[in-house]
C-alpha positions as CSV (number, residue, x, y, z in Angstrom):
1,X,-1.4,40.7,-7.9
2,X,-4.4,42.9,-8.6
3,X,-4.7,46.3,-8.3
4,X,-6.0,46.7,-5.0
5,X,-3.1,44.7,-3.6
6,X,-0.6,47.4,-5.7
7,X,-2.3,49.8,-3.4
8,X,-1.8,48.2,-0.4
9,X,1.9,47.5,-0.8
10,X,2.5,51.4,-2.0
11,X,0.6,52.5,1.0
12,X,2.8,49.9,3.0
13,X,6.2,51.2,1.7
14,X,5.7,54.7,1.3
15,X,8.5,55.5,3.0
16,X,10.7,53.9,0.8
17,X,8.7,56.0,-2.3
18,X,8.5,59.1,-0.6
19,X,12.4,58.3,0.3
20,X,13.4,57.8,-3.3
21,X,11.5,60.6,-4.8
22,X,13.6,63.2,-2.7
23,X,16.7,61.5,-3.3
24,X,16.2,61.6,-7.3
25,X,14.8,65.3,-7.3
26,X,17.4,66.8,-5.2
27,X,20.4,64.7,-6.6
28,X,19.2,66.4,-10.4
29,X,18.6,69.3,-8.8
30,X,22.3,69.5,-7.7
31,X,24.0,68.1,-10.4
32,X,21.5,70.9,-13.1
33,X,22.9,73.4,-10.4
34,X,26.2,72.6,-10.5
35,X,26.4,71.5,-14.7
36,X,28.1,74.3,-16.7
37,X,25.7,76.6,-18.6
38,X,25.6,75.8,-22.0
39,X,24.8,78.1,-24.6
40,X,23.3,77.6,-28.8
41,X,23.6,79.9,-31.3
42,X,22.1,79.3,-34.6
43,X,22.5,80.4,-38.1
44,X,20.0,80.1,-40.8
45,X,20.7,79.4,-44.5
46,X,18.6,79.5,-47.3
47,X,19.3,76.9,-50.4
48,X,18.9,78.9,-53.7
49,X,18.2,75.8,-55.6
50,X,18.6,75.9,-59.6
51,X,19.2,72.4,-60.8
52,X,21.0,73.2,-64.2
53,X,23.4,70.7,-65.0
54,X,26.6,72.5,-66.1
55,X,27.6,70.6,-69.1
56,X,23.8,70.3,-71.0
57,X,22.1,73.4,-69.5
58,X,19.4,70.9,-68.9
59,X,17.1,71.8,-65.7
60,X,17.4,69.0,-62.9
61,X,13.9,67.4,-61.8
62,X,12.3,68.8,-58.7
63,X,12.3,65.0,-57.1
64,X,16.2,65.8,-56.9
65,X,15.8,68.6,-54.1
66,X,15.7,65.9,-51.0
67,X,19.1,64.5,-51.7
68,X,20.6,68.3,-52.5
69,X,19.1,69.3,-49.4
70,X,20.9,66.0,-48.1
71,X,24.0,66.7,-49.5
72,X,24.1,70.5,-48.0
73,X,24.3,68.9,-44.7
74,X,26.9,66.7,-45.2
75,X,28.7,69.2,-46.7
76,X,28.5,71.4,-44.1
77,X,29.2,69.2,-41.3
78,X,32.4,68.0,-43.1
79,X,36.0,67.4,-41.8
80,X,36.8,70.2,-44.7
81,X,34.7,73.0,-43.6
82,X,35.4,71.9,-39.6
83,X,39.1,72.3,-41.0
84,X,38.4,75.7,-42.5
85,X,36.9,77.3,-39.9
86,X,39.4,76.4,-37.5
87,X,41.4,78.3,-39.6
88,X,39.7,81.0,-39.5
89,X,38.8,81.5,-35.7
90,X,43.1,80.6,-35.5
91,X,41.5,77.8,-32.5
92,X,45.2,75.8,-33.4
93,X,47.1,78.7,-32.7
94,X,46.3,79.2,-29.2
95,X,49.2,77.8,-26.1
96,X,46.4,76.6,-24.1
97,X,44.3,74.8,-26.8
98,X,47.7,73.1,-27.8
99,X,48.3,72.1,-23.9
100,X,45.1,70.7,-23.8
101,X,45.3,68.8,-27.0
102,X,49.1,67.1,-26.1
103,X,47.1,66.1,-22.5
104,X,44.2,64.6,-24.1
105,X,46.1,62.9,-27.2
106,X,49.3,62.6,-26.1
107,X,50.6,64.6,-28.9
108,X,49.4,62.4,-31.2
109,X,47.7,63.7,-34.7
110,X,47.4,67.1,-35.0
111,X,45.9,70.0,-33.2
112,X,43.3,71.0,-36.2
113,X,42.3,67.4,-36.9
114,X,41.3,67.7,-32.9
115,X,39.6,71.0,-32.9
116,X,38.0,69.8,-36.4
117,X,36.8,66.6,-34.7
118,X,35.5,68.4,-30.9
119,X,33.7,71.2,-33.4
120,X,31.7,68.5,-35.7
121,X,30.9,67.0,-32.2
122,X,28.9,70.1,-31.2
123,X,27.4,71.1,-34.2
124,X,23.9,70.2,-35.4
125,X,22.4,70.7,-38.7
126,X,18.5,70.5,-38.8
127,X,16.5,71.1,-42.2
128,X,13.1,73.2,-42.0
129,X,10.2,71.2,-42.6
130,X,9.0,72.4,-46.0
131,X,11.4,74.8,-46.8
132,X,14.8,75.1,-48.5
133,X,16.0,76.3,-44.8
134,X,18.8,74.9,-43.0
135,X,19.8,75.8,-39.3
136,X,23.4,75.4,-38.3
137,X,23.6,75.6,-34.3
138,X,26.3,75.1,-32.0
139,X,26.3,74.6,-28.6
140,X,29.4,76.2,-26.0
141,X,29.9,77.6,-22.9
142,X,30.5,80.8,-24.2
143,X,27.5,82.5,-25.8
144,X,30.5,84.7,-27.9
145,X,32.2,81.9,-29.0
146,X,29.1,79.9,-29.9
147,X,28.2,82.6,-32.3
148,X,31.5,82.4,-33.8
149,X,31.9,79.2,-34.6
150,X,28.3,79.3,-35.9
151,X,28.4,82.2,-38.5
152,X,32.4,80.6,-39.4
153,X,30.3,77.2,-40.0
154,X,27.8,79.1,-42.6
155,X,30.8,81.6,-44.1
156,X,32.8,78.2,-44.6
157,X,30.3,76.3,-46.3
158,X,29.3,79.4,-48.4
159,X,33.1,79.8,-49.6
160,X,33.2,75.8,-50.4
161,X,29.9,76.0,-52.3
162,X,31.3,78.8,-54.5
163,X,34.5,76.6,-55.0
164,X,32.5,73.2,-55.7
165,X,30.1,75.3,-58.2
166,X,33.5,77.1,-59.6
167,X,35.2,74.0,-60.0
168,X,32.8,71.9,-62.3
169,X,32.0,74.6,-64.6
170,X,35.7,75.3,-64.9
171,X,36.5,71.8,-66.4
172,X,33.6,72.5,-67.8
173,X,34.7,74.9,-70.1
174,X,38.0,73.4,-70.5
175,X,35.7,70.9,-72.2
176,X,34.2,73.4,-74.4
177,X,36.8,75.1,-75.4
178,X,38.6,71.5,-76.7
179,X,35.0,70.6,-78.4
180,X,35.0,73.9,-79.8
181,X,38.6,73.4,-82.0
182,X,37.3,70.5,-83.2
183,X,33.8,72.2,-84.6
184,X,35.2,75.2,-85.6
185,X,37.6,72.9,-87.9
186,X,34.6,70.2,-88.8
187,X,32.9,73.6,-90.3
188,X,35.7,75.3,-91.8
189,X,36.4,71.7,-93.8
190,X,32.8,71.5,-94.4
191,X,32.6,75.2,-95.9
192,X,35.7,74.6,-98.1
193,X,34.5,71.5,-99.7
194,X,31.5,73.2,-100.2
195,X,33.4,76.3,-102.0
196,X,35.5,73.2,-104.1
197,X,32.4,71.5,-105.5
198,X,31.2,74.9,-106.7
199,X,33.8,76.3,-108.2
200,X,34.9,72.4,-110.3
201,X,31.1,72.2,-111.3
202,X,31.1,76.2,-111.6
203,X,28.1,77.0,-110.0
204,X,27.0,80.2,-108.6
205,X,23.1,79.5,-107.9
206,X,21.8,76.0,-108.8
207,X,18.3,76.8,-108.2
208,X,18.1,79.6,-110.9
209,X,20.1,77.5,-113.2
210,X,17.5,74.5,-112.8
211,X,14.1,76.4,-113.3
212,X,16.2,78.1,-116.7
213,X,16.8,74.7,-117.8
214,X,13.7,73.4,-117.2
215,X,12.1,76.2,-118.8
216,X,13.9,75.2,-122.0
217,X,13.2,71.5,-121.6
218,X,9.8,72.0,-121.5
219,X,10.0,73.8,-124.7
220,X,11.5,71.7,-126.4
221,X,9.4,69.2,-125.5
222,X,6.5,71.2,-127.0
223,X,8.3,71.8,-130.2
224,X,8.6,68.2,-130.0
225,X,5.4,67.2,-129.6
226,X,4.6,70.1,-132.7
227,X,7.0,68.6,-135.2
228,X,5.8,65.0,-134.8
229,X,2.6,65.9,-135.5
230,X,3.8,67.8,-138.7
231,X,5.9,65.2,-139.8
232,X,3.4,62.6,-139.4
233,X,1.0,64.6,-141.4
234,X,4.0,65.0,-144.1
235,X,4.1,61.7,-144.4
236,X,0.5,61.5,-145.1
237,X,0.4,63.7,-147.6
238,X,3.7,62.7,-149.3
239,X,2.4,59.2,-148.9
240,X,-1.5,60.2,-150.8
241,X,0.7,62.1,-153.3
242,X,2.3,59.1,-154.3
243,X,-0.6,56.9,-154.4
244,X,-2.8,58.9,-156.2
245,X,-1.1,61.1,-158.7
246,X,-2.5,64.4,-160.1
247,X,-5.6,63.1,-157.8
248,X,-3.4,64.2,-154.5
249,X,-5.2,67.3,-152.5
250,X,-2.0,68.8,-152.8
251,X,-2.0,68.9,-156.6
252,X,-5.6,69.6,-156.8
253,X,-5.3,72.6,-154.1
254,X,-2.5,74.5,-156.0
255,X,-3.8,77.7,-157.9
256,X,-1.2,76.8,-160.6
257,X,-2.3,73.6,-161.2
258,X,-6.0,74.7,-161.4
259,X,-5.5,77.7,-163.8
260,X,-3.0,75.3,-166.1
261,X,-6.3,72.7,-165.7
262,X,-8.4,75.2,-167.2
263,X,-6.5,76.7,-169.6
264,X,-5.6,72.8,-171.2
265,X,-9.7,72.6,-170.9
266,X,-10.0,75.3,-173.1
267,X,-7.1,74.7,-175.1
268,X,-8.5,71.4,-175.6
269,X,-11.9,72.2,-176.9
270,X,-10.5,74.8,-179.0
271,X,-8.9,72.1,-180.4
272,X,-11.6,69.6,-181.2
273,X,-13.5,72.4,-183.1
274,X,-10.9,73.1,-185.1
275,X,-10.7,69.5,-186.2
276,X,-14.0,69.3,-187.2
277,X,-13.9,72.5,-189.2
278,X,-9.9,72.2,-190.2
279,X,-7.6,70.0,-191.0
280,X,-4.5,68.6,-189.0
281,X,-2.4,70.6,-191.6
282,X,-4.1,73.5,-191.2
283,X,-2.0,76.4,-189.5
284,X,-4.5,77.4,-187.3
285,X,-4.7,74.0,-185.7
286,X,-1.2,73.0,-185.6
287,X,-0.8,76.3,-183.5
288,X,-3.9,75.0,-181.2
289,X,-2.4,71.8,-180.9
290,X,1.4,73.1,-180.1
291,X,-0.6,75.6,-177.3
292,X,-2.5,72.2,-175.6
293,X,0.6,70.4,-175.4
294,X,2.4,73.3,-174.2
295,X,-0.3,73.7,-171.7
296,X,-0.1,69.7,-170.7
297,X,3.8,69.9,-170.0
298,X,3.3,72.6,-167.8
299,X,0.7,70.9,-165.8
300,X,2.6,68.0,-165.6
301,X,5.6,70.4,-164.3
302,X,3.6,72.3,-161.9
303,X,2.3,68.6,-160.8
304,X,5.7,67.1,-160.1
305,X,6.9,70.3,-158.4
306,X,3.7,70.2,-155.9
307,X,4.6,66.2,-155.1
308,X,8.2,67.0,-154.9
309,X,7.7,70.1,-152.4
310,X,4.8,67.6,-150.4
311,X,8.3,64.7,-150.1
312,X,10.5,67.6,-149.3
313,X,8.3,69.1,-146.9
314,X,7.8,65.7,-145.0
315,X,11.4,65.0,-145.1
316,X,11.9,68.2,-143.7
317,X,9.8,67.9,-141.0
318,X,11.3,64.4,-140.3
319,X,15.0,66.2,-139.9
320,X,13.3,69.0,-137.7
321,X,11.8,66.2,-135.6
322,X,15.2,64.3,-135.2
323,X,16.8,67.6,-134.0
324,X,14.0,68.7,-131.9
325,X,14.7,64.5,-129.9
326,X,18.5,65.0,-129.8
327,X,18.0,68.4,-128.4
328,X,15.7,67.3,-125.7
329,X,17.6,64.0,-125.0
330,X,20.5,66.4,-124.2
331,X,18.6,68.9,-122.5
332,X,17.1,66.0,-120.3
333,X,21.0,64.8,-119.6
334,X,22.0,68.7,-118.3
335,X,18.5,68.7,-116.4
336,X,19.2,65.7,-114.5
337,X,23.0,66.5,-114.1
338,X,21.7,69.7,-112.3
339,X,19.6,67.8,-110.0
340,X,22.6,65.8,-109.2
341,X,24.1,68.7,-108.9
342,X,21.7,70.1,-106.6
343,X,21.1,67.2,-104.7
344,X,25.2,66.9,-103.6
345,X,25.2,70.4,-103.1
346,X,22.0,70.1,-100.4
347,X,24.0,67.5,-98.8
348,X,27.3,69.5,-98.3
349,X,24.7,72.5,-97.6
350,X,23.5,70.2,-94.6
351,X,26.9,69.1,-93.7
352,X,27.9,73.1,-92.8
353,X,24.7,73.8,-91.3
354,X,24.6,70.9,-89.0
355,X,27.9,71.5,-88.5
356,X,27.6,75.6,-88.1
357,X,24.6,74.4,-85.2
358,X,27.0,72.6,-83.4
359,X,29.9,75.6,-83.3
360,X,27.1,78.1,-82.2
361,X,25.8,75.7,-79.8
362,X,28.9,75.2,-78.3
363,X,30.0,78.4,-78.1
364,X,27.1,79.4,-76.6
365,X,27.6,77.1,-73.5
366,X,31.0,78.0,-73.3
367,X,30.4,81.4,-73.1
368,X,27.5,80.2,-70.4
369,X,29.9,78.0,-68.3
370,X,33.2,80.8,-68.6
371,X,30.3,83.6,-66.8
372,X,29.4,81.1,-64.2
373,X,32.8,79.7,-63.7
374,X,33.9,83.3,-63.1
375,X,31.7,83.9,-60.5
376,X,31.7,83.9,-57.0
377,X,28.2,84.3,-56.2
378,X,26.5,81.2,-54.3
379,X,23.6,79.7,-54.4
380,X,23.5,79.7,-50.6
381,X,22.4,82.9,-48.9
382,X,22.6,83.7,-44.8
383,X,18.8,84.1,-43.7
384,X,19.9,84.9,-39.9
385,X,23.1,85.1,-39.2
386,X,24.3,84.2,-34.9
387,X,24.2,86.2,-32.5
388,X,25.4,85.2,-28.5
389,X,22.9,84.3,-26.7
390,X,21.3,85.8,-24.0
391,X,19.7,82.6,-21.8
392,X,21.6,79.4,-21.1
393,X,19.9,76.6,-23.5
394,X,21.3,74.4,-20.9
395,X,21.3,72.5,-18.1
396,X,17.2,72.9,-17.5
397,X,16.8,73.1,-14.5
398,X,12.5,72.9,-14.2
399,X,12.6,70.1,-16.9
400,X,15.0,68.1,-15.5
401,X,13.1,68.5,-12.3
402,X,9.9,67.6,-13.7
403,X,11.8,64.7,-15.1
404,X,13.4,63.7,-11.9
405,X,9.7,63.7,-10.1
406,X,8.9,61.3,-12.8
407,X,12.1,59.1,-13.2
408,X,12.3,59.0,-8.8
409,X,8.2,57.9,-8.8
410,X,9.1,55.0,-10.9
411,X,11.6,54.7,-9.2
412,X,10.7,54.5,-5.9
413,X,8.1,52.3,-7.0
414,X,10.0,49.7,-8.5
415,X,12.5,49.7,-4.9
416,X,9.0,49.6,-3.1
417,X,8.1,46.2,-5.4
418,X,11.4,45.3,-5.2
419,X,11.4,45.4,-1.1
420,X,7.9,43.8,-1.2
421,X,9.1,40.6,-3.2
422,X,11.7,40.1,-0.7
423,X,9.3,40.8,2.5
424,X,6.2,39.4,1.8
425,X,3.3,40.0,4.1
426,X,0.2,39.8,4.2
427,X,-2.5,43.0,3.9
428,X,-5.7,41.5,2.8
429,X,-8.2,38.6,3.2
430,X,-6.9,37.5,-0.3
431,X,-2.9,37.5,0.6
432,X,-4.5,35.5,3.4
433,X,-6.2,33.0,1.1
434,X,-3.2,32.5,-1.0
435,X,-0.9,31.4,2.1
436,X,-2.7,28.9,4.1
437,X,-5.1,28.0,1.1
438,X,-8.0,28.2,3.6
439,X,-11.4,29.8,2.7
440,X,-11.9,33.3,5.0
441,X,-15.2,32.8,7.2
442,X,-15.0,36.0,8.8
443,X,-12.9,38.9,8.7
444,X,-13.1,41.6,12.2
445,X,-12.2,45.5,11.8
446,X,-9.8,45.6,15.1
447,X,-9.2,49.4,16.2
448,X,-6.9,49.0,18.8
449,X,-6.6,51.9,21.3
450,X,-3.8,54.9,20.8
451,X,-3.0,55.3,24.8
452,X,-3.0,53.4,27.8
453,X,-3.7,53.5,31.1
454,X,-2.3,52.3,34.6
455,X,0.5,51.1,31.9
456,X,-1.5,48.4,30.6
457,X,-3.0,48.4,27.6
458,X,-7.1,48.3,27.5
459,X,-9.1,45.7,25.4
460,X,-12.2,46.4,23.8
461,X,-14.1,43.7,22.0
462,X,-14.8,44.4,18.3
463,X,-16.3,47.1,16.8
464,X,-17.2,44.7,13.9
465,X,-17.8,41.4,12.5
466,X,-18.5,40.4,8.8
467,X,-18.9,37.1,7.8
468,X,-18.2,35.8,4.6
């Protein structure tokens, strides 16, 4: 079938179209007359999204805001807010809601269950496209009660958004109140073992204690370093003094030693010229003689003192030097017992700060979740509330007229096709064609006349022939 033949057949059955056309428009036009008015009210909602999470204080990620926005609406169109707000309109406690319940149930379940269930049935929840915005409408035959039911829908879910908010953050701080026993203990055991070590090792500051003791260890490792060298230099000299004699520096520095050295000089050549000019018997040398050795035992006196001071010395400085290393060696043991000292006392330091961190932290999000949980403030506020309608949103009339005109064309179409399939004619040189399966030669325009005459009907030849 081609599209010229479609003509031909809706140009055949018209009728039948035109037929099932008026039959479709005026049967909606009836029933959209007839149809109760139905009336929508809508509430708006705005979502006052945070995203904190009530036990970390940690802020939710944006990506999270499609499934709240989700979860809004499910919330809303609950059994549990349905439940509450026929409550609160008191639909249950109406005779003829109850009538109509027992005839439509039977009397079986209950009257809010039904209301709940015929409510959720009306109401339609539609997010705002790009916007935290949700609308909450409700269609009814009354445009008052629409309203109502509407702005008891958004009150509801406001009321059970308080409670869900209210409820977490109370367990919440159930929670932080228990954890907060157990810090506050972890501290005060932490803060008396700290008070215990201080008061067994007896320390009020370690820090000024160590810098005093390592002040003095430093000296003494000075004086150390001062009475080695000493001694060794002791030994040196106590050591030449030895080897060589009344040839030691020592001996040769001391004044006494020098003045007795000259004296014995002069004594001594005193002496030999008295020899040559006296004899031995002679007073005068005798006298000479007793003054040179007198003058030789006192240098060999002075001599031995000046050796034994040098051996004294160095064996002082050898005791000085053993002190000075027990001294240090001890004062290196307190040093390093302070750092011990130190050390354990920066670990239970730690140990009550960490701990003192934890309490405050707590405490801090207690005190955060108590506020919130004692609040009845929502994150959910009411943008427009309902209001009853002035215009029916329903039945529509024009647009279920203009959908009737289309709906009864195709209609009427497909009954025109329909009708064709089971009368087939033919209306063209090619249905003609198809049925005897003969080639057309010639096809004649016939206009035959509209009247008559005499009451027999006139022939005229044809007006036209056109060969194919």
């Amino acid at each position: 079938m081609n599209f010229a033949q479609f003509l031909l057949i809706l140009q055949a059955r018209k009728k039948i179209v035109l037929l099932t056309l008026l039959v479709t428009v005026t049967a909606t036009l009836v029933v959209s007359l007839l149809l109760p008015k139905t009336y929508e009210a809508t509430s708006s909602l705005v979502m006052n999204y945070k995203g904190v999470d009530p036990l970390t204080g940690m802020a939710l990620p944006g990506q999270l805001l499609p499934g709240y926005m989700a979860t809004q609406i499910d919330i809303i169109s609950s059994k549990n807010v349905a439940l509450r707000v026929v409550d609160q309109l008191k639909l249950a406690e109406s005779p003829a809601v109850v009538a109509q319940f027992n005839e439509s149930t039977g009397g079986q379940g209950t009257v809010r269950d039904w209301l709940a269930d015929l409510l959720l049935k009306k109401i339609d929840i539609v997010p705002a496209k790009e916007s935290s915005v949700l609308n909450v409408t409700f269609k009814a035959s009354d445009p008052q009660f629409a309203a109502a039911v509407a702005n008891a829908f958004t009150d509801e879910y406001q009321k059970i958004n308080v409670q869900l908010k209210v409820e977490p953050m109370k367990k919440a701080t159930s929670y932080f109140d228990a954890q907060l026993k157990v810090l506050r203990d972890k501290l005060e055991a932490s803060q008396a073992k700290l008070s215990k070590y201080q008061q067994e090792h007896g320390i009020v500051s370690v820090d000024n204690r160590l810098d005093v003791e390592s002040m003095r260890l430093n000296d003494l490792s000075a004086q150390l370093v001062a009475a080695q060298s000493q001694a060794m230099e002791a030994n040196s000299r106590q050591a030449v003094a030895r080897g060589s004699g009344n040839a030691s520096p020592d001996v040769t520095a001391s004044p006494v030693v020098q003045n007795l050295r000259v004296n014995l000089s002069q004594q001594e050549s005193k002496l030999a010229e008295l020899g040559q000019r006296l004899g031995r018997n002679h007073p005068q040398y005798q006298s000479a003689a007793a003054e040179v050795a007198r003058l030789r035992a006192g240098l060999n006196e002075q001599t031995a003192l000046v050796t034994s001071s040098v051996s004294n010395n160095a064996s002082v400085f050898a005791q000085r030097e053993a002190a000075l290393r027990t001294a240090l060696a001890d004062q290196k043991t307190k040093v390093l017992q302070l750092n011990r000292q130190r050390d354990e006392m920066n670990v239970l330091n730690k140990d009550v700060e960490s701990a003192q961190r934890a309490f405050d932290n707590a405490a801090q999000r207690s005190s955060q979740t108590r506020i919130e949980g004692g609040s009845d403030q929502s994150d959910v506020s009411v943008l427009n509330p309902a209001v009853a309608p002035i215009e029916p949103a329903g039945p529509r009339v024009v647009l279920n007229t203009v959908l009737s005109l289309l709906l009864g064309t195709m209609l009427g179409i497909g009954i025109a096709m329909l009708s064709e399939m089971f009368d087939r004619r033919v209306r063209s040189e090619a249905d003609l064609a198809d049925v005897v399966h003969i080639p057309v030669l010639a096809t004649i325009d016939w206009n035959p006349p509209r009247h008559r005459r005499f009451g027999l009907p006139r022939l005229h030849a044809p007006r036209q022939l056109r060969l194919n």
